[in-house]
Kinemage of the C-alpha trace (Angstrom):
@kinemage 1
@onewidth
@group {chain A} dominant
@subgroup {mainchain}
@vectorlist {calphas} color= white
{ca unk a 1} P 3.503 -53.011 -4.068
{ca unk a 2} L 1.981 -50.068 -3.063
{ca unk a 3} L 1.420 -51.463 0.825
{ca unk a 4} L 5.396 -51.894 0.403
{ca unk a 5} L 6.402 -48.304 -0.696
{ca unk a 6} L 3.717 -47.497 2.253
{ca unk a 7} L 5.736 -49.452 4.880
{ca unk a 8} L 8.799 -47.996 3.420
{ca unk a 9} L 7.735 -44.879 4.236
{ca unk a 10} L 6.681 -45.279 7.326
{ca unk a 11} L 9.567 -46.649 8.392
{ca unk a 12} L 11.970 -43.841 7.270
{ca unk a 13} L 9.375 -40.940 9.093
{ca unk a 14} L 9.622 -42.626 12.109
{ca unk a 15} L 13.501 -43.118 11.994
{ca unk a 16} L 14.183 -39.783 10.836
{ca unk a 17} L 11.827 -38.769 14.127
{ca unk a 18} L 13.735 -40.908 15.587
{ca unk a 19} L 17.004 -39.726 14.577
{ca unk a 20} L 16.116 -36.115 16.062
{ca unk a 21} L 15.405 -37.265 19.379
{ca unk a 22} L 18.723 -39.038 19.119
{ca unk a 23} L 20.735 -36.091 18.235
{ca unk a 24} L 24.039 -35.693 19.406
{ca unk a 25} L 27.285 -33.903 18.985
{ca unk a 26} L 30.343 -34.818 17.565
{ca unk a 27} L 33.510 -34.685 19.926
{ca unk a 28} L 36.427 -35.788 20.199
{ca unk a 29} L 37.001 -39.750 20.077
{ca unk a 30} L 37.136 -41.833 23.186
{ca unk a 31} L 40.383 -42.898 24.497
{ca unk a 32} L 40.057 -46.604 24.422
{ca unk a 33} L 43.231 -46.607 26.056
{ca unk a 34} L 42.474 -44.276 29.066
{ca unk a 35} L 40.389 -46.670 31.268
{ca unk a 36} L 38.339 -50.203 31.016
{ca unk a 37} L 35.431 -50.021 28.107
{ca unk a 38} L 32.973 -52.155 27.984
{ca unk a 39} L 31.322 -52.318 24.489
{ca unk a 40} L 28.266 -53.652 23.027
{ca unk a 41} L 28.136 -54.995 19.335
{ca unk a 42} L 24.470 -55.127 17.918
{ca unk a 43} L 23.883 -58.206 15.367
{ca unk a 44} L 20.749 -59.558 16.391
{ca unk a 45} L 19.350 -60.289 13.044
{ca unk a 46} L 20.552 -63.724 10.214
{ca unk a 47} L 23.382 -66.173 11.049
{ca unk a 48} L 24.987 -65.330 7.829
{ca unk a 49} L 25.432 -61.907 9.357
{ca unk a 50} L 26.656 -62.856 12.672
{ca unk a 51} L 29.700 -65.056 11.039
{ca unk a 52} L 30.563 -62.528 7.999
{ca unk a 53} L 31.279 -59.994 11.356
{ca unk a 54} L 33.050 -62.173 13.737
{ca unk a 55} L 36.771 -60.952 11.971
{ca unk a 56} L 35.961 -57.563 12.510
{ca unk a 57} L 34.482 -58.408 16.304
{ca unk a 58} L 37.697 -60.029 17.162
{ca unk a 59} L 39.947 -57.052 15.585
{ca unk a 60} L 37.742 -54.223 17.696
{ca unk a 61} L 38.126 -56.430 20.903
{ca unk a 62} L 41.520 -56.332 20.441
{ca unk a 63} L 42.642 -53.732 19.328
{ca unk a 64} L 42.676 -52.203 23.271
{ca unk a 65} L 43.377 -54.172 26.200
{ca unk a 66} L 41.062 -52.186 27.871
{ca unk a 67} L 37.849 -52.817 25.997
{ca unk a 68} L 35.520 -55.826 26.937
{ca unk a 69} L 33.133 -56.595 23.717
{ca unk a 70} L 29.858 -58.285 24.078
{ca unk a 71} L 27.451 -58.662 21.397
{ca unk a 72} L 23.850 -58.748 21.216
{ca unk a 73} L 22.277 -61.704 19.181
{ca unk a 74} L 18.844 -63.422 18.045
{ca unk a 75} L 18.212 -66.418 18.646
{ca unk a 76} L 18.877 -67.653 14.946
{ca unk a 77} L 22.650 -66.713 15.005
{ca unk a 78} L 23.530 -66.898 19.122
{ca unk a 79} L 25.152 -70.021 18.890
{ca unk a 80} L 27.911 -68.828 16.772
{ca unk a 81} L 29.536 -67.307 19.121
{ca unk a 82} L 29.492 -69.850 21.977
{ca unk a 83} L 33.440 -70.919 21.816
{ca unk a 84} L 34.428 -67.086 20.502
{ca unk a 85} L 37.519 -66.026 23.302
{ca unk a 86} L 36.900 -62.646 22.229
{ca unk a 87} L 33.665 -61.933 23.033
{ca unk a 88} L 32.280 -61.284 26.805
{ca unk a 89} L 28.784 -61.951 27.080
{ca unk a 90} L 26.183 -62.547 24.513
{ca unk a 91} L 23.011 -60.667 25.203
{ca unk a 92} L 19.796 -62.743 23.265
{ca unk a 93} L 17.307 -60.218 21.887
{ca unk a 94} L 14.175 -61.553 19.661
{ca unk a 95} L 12.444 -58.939 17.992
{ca unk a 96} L 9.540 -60.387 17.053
{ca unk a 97} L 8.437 -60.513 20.936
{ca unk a 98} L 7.520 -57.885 23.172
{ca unk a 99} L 9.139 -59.452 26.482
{ca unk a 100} L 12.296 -59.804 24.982
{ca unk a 101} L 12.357 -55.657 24.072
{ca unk a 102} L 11.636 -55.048 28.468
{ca unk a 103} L 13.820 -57.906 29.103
{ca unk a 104} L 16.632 -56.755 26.973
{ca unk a 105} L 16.442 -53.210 27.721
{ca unk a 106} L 16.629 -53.893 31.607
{ca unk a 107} L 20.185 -55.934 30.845
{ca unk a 108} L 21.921 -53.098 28.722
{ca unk a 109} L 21.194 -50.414 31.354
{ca unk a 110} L 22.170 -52.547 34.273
{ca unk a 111} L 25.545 -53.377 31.946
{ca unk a 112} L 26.390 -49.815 31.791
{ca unk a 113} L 27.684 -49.756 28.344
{ca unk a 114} L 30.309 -46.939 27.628
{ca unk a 115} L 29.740 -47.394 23.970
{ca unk a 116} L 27.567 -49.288 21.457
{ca unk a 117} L 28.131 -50.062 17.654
{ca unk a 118} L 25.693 -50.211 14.848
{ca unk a 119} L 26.094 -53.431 12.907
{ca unk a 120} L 23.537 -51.873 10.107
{ca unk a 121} L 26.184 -50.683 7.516
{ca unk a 122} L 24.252 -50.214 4.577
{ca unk a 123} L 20.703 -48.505 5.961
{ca unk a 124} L 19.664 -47.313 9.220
{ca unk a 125} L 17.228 -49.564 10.679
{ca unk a 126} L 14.489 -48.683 13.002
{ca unk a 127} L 14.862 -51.738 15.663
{ca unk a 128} L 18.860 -51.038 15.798
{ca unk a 129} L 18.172 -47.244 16.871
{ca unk a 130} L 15.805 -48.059 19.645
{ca unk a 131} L 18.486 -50.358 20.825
{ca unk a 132} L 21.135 -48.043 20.649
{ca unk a 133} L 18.802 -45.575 22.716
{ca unk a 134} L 18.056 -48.245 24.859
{ca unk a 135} L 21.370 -49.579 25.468
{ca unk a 136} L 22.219 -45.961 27.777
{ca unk a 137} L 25.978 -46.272 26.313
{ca unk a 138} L 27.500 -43.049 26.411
{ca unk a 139} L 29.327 -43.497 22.975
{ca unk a 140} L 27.469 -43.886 19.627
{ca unk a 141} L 29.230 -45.899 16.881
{ca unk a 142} L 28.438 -45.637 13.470
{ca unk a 143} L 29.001 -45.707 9.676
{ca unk a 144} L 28.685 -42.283 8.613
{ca unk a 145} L 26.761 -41.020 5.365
{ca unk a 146} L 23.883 -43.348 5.558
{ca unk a 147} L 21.177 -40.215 6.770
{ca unk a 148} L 21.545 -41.105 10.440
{ca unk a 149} L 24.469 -39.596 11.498
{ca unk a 150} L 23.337 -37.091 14.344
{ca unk a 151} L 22.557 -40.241 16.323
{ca unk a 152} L 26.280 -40.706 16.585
{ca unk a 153} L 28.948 -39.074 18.412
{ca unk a 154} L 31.714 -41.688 16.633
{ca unk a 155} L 31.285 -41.826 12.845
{ca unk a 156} L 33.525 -43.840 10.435
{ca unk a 157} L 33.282 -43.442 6.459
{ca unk a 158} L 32.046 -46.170 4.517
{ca unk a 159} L 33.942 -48.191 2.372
{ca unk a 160} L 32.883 -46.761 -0.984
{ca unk a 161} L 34.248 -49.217 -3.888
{ca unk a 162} L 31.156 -50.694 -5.633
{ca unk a 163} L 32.131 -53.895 -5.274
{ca unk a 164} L 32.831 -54.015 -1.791
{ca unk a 165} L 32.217 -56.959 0.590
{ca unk a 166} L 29.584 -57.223 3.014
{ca unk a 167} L 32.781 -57.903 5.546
{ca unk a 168} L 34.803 -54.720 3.886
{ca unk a 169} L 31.387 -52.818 4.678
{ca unk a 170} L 31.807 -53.434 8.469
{ca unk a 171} L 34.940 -53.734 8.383
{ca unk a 172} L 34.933 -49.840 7.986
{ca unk a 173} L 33.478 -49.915 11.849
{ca unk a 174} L 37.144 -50.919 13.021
{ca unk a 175} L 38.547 -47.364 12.037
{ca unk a 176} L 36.891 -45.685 15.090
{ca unk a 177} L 38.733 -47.748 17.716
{ca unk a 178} L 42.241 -46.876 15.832
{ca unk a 179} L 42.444 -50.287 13.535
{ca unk a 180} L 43.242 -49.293 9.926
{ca unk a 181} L 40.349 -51.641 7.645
{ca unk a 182} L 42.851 -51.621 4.815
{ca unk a 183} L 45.007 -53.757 7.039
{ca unk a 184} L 43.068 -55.545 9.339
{ca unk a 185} L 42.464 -59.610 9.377
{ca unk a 186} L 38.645 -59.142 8.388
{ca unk a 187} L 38.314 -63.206 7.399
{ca unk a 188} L 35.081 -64.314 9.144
{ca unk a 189} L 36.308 -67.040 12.259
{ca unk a 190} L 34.400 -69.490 13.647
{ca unk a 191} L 35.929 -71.009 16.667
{ca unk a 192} L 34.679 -74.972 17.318
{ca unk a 193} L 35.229 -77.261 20.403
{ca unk a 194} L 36.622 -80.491 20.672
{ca unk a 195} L 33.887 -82.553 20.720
{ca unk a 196} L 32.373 -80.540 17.828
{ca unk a 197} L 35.210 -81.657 15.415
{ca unk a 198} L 35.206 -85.081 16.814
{ca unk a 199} L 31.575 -85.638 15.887
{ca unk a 200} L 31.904 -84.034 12.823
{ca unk a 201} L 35.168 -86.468 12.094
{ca unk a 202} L 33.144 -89.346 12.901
{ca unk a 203} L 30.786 -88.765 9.998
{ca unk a 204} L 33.704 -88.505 7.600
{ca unk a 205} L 35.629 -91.216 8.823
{ca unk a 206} L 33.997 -93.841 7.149
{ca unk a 207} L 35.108 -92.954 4.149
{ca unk a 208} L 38.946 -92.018 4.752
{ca unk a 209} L 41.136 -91.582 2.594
{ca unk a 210} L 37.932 -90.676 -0.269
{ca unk a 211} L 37.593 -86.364 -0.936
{ca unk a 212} L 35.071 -85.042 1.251
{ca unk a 213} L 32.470 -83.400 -0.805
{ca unk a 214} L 29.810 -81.743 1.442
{ca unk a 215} L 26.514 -81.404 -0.570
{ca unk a 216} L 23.977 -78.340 1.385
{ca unk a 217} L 20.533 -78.342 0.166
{ca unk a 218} L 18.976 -75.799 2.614
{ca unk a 219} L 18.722 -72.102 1.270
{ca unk a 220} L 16.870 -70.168 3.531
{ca unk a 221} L 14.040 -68.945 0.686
{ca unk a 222} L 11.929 -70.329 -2.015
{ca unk a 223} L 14.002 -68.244 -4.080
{ca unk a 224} L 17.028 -70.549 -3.696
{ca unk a 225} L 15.996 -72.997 -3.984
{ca unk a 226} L 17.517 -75.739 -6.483
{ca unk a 227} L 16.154 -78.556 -8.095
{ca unk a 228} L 17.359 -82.044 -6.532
{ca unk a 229} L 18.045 -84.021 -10.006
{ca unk a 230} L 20.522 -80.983 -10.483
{ca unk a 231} L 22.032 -81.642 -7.302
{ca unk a 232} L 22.507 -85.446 -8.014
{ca unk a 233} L 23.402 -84.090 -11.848
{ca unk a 234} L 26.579 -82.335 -10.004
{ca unk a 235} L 27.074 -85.171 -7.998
{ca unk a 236} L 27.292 -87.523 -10.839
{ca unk a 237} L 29.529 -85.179 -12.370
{ca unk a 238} L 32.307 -85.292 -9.508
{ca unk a 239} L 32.080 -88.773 -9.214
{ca unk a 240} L 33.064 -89.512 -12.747
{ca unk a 241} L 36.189 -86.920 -12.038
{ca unk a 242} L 36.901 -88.865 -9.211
{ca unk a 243} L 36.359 -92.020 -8.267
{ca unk a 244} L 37.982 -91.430 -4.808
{ca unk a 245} L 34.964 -88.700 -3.610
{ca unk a 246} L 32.610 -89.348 -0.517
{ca unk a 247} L 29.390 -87.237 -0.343
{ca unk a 248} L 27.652 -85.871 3.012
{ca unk a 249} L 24.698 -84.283 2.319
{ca unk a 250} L 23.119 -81.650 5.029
{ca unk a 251} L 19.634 -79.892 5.114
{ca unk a 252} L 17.689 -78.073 7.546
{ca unk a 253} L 15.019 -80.249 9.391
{ca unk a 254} L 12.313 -78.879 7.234
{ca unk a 255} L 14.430 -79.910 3.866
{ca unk a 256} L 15.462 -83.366 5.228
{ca unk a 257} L 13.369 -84.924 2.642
{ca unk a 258} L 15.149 -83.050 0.182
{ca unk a 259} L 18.359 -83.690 1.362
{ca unk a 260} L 17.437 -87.571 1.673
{ca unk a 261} L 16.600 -87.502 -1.932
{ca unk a 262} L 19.880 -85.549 -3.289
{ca unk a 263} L 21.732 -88.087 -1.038
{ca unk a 264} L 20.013 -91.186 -2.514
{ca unk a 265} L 20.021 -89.744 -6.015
{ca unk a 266} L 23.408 -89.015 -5.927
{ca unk a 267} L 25.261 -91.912 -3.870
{ca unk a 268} L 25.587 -89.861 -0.527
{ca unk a 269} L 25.003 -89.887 3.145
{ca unk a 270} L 22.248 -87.958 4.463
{ca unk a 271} L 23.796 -86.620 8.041
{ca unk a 272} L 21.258 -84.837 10.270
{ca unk a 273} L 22.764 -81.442 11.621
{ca unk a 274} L 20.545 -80.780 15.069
{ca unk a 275} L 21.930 -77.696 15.254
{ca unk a 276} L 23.765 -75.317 12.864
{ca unk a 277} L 27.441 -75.793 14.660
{ca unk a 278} L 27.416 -79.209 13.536
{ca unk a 279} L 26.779 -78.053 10.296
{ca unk a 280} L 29.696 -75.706 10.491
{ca unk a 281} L 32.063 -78.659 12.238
{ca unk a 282} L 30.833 -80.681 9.120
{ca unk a 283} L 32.071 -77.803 6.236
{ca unk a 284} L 35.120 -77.454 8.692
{ca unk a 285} L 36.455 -81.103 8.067
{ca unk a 286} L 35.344 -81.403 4.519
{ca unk a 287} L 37.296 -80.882 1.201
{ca unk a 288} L 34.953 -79.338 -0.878
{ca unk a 289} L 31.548 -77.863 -0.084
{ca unk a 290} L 28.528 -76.984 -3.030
{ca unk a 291} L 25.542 -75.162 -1.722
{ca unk a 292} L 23.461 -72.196 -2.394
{ca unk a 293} L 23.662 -68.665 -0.702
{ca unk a 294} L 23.655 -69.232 3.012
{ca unk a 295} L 25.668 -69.255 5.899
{ca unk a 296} L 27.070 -73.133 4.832
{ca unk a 297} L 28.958 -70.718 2.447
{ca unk a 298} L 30.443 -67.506 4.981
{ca unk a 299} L 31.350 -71.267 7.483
{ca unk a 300} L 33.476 -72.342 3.803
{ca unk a 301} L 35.409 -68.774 4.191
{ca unk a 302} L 35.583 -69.408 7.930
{ca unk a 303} L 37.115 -72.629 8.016
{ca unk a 304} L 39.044 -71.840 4.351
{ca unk a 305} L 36.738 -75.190 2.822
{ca unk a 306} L 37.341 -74.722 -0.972
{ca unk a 307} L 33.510 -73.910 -2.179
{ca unk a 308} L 30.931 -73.044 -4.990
{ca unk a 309} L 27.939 -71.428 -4.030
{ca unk a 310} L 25.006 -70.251 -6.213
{ca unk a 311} L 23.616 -67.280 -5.749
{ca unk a 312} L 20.695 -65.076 -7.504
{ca unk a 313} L 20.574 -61.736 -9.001
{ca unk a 314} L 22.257 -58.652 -7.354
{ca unk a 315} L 23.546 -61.397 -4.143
{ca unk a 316} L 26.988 -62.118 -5.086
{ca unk a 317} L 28.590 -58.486 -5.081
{ca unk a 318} L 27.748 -58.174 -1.440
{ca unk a 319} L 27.226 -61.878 -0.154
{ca unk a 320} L 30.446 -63.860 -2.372
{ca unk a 321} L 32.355 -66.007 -1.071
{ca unk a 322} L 35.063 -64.141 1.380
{ca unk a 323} L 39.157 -64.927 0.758
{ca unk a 324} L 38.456 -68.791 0.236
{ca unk a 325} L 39.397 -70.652 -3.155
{ca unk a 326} L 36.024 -71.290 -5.042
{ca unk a 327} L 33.879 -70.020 -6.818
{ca unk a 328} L 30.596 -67.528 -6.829
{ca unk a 329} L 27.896 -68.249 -9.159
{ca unk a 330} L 25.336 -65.469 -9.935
{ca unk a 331} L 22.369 -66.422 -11.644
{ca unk a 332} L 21.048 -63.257 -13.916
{ca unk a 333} L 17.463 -63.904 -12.610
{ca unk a 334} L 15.669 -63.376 -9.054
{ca unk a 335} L 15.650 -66.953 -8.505
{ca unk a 336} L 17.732 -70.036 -9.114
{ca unk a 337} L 14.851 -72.031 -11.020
{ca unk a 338} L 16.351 -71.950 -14.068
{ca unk a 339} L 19.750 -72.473 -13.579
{ca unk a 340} L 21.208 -75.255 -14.855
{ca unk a 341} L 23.421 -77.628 -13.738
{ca unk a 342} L 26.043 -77.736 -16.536
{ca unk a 343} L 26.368 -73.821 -15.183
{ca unk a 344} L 27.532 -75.551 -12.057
{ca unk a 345} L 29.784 -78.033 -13.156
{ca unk a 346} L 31.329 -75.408 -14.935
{ca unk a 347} L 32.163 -73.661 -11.770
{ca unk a 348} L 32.942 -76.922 -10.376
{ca unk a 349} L 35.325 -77.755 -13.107
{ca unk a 350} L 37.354 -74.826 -12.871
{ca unk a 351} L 38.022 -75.371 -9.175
{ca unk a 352} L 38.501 -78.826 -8.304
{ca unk a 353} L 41.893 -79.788 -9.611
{ca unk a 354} L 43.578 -76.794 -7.071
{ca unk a 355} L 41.380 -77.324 -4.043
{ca unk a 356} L 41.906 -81.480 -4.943
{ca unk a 357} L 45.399 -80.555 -4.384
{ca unk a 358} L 45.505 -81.040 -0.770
{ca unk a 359} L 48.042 -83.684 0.384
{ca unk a 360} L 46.690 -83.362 4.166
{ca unk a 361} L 43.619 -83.031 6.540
């Protein structure tokens, strides 16, 4: 604990040094409209991230006909964006090597940003600031009020409500290219190919005209984590509510034992998922989709995929479930170990007859 607080402070000396090397004045706000921008969007950090801001990517890029957005990924959530029409280029950044920081920082100076945004909405972080130096843009763009602001010469207020979205959060970003975030379409959007709904239809079709349950497994951490005899307990459950219900169950390649176990236990297909946009074409074509906190869940509010997700302590305020029909279970304790599965059907129960409702794929 005390090597934590350490870190913690470490960390905030050496952005508020940073911070004062960044310093910069406040002026008067581009016009977007003048000439051709080209902007850089910095999300190079979870996948869950990268889809909760694709609404708000696609609003900013056009909102101008002048501005040209590219984005700046990690290699976890790249992929998202490889069918997105309103992104440029996506820029690959992994921070936890040192070629990537010379190799990125050569590409943003020879793209000659004219303006870069700061995806960190809650906290400055230290990584995003060196980028934002690095990048050369001649714009700053930021949310304001968060200790950092002389690093920015475009600041937007935050959305303030206490129960505010992770999407309305950076959603507030919009404001300083003239898009009102009261108004704007924030819903995450994740665009798919052909092919990728073809294979994903292919796993289904076995089983037309049966519900399409998708079962996830995969959580990310230890801490959620669910037991698999409560996944086949839930399973059960739906199956003696309907007798017309297929189950696909999906894991990460690490958690395909677990996910061949919940599918056995519970009368389902295992389906392997090589990468995460067949996961995504998978929650796109299905009916219903249970999983814990992860990005299986911001896909669901994507696509519109009636869901319940699970989620632990002080997660669900921020992290729910975005404009989708389901539900968004928060477990009052730092992990999911003890929550049951009659908490779940619960949640199940009080969504399935509406989202069952659906006359057509």
């Amino acid at each position: 604990m005390r090597l934590k607080r350490l870190e913690r402070w470490w960390r905030t000396v050496w952005i508020r040094t940073l911070v004062r090397l960044m310093r910069r004045r406040g002026g008067a706000r581009p016009a977007w409209d003048a000439r051709a921008h080209r902007i850089l969007f910095l999300r190079h950090d979870r996948a869950g991230d990268m889809i909760l801001s694709t609404g708000v990517m696609r609003s900013i890029a056009r909102s101008h006909p002048t501005i040209t957005l590219d984005v700046l990924a990690s290699p976890a959530n790249a992929s998202i964006l490889l069918s997105a029409d309103f992104v440029g280029q996506v820029v690959v950044f992994d921070k936890r090597t040192l070629k990537s920081y010379l190799a990125t920082i050569r590409t943003l100076r020879r793209a000659r940003y004219d303006a870069v945004i700061d995806c960190m909405v809650t906290a400055p972080s230290l990584t995003t600031l060196l980028l934002i130096l690095a990048s050369g843009a001649r714009h700053r763009v930021g949310i304001g009020g968060r200790g950092n602001d002389a690093a920015f010469d475009v600041t937007v207020p935050p959305d303030a409500r206490a129960e505010a979205h992770m999407v309305d959060l950076i959603g507030a970003l919009a404001a300083a290219f003239g898009v009102d975030p009261a108004t704007m379409d924030k819903r995450p959007v994740l665009d798919l190919t052909v092919e990728e709904r073809e294979r994903a239809e292919s796993v289904w079709r076995t089983s037309d005209p049966a519900r399409r349950v998708l079962i996830n497994v995969s959580a990310g951490t230890v801490a959620r984590r669910w037991a698999v005899d409560r996944y086949v307990a839930v399973m059960d459950h739906i199956r003696r509510r309907d007798a017309n219900v297929s189950f696909r169950v999906i894991a990460a390649p690490a958690e395909r034992a677990r996910g061949e176990q919940v599918a056995r236990g519970g009368g389902g297909v295992f389906v392997e998922t090589p990468s995460i946009r067949d996961a995504f074409a998978l929650v796109a074509a299905a009916d219903f989709v249970f999983t814990p906190d992860t990005s299986i869940a911001h896909a669901a509010s994507a696509f519109g995929t009636p869901c319940v997700a699970m989620y632990v302590r002080g997660s669900a305020e921020r992290w729910r479930l975005y404009q989708v029909r389901g539900e968004s279970v928060e477990h009052p304790e730092p992990t999911l170990d003890t929550l049951t599965a009659q908490r779940m059907i619960r949640a199940v129960d009080a969504v399935w007859d509406d989202t069952m409702l659906r006359s057509a794929r």
